[in-house]
N, C-alpha and C positions, 0 to 999 in steps of 0.2 A: 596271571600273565597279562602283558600291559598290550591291549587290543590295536593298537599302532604299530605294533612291533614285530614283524615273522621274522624266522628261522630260515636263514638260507641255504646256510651248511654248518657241521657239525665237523670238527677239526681234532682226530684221534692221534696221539702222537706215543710212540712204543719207545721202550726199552731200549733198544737200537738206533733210535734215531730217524727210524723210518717214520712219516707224517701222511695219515691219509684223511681227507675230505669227503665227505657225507653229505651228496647234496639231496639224499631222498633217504628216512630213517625215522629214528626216535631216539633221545638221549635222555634218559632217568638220574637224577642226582637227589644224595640223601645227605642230610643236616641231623645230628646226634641231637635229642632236646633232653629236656628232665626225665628224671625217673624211666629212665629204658625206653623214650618211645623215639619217634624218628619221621622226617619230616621229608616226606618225596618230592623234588621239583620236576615235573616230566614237560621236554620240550621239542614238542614236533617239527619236525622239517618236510614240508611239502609231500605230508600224506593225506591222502582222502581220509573219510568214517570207513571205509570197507577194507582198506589197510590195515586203520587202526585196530579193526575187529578181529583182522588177521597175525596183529601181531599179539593181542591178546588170547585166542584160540591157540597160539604159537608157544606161549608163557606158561600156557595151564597146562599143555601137552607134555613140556617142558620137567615140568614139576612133576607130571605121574612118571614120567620118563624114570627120575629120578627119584622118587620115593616119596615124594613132599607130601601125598594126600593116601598113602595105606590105601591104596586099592583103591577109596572114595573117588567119584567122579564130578 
Protein backbone atom coordinates (compact mmCIF):
# COMPACT_ATOMS: atom_id res chain seq x y z
CA UNK A 1 0.00 0.00 0.00
CA UNK A 2 1.41 3.25 -1.17
CA UNK A 3 2.47 5.13 2.22
CA UNK A 4 1.04 8.69 0.91
CA UNK A 5 -2.15 7.35 0.54
CA UNK A 6 -5.06 6.86 3.50
CA UNK A 7 -8.35 5.61 3.40
CA UNK A 8 -10.85 7.90 4.32
CA UNK A 9 -14.06 6.22 3.63
CA UNK A 10 -15.04 3.04 2.28
CA UNK A 11 -18.23 3.44 0.00
CA UNK A 12 -20.72 0.02 0.37
CA UNK A 13 -23.41 0.26 -2.29
CA UNK A 14 -26.53 -2.78 -1.93
CA UNK A 15 -28.74 -4.34 -4.01
CA UNK A 16 -31.24 -1.73 -3.60
CA UNK A 17 -29.80 1.04 -4.24
CA UNK A 18 -29.22 2.01 -0.83
CA UNK A 19 -25.14 3.52 -0.51
CA UNK A 20 -23.61 3.63 2.75
CA UNK A 21 -20.10 5.21 3.78
CA UNK A 22 -17.51 3.75 6.14
CA UNK A 23 -15.60 6.26 7.56
CA UNK A 24 -14.11 3.95 10.42
CA UNK A 25 -13.60 0.03 9.20
CA UNK A 26 -11.61 -2.38 7.15
CA UNK A 27 -12.35 -3.47 3.59
CA UNK A 28 -10.72 -7.06 2.37
CA UNK A 29 -10.67 -7.54 -1.48
CA UNK A 30 -9.52 -10.82 -3.18
CA UNK A 31 -7.83 -11.21 -6.74
CA UNK A 32 -8.21 -15.14 -8.28
CA UNK A 33 -4.21 -15.97 -9.18
CA UNK A 34 -2.98 -19.47 -10.63
CA UNK A 35 -3.46 -22.73 -9.47
CA UNK A 36 -6.26 -22.11 -6.64
CA UNK A 37 -4.54 -19.52 -4.80
CA UNK A 38 -5.76 -15.84 -4.14
CA UNK A 39 -4.42 -12.69 -3.47
CA UNK A 40 -5.90 -10.45 -0.33
CA UNK A 41 -5.87 -6.54 -0.63
CA UNK A 42 -6.81 -5.29 3.00
CA UNK A 43 -7.51 -1.47 3.29
CA UNK A 44 -8.01 0.25 6.57
CA UNK A 45 -9.78 3.16 7.20
CA UNK A 46 -8.90 5.16 10.22
CA UNK A 47 -8.25 2.18 12.71
CA UNK A 48 -5.75 2.06 15.39
CA UNK A 49 -3.42 -1.56 16.08
CA UNK A 50 -5.95 -2.30 18.95
CA UNK A 51 -8.94 -2.12 16.61
CA UNK A 52 -7.23 -4.01 14.26
CA UNK A 53 -6.64 -6.78 16.86
CA UNK A 54 -10.28 -6.52 17.54
CA UNK A 55 -11.30 -7.01 14.43
CA UNK A 56 -9.09 -9.96 14.01
CA UNK A 57 -10.18 -11.58 17.58
CA UNK A 58 -13.67 -10.75 15.95
CA UNK A 59 -12.68 -13.03 12.58
CA UNK A 60 -11.44 -15.93 14.46
CA UNK A 61 -14.50 -15.82 16.84
CA UNK A 62 -16.37 -15.77 13.80
CA UNK A 63 -14.96 -18.93 12.37
CA UNK A 64 -15.43 -21.12 15.62
CA UNK A 65 -18.89 -19.61 15.50
CA UNK A 66 -19.28 -21.36 12.48
CA UNK A 67 -17.36 -24.39 12.34
CA UNK A 68 -14.15 -23.37 10.44
CA UNK A 69 -11.70 -24.68 13.11
CA UNK A 70 -13.44 -28.28 14.64
CA UNK A 71 -13.38 -27.30 17.94
CA UNK A 72 -9.52 -26.06 17.51
CA UNK A 73 -8.87 -22.81 19.10
Amino acid sequence: MDSKRNVTSIQVCFDNGDVENITRGLAISFEEGKDDTYKAKFLPCNISGAEMEMIVNSVIALGNVIGMFDGEE
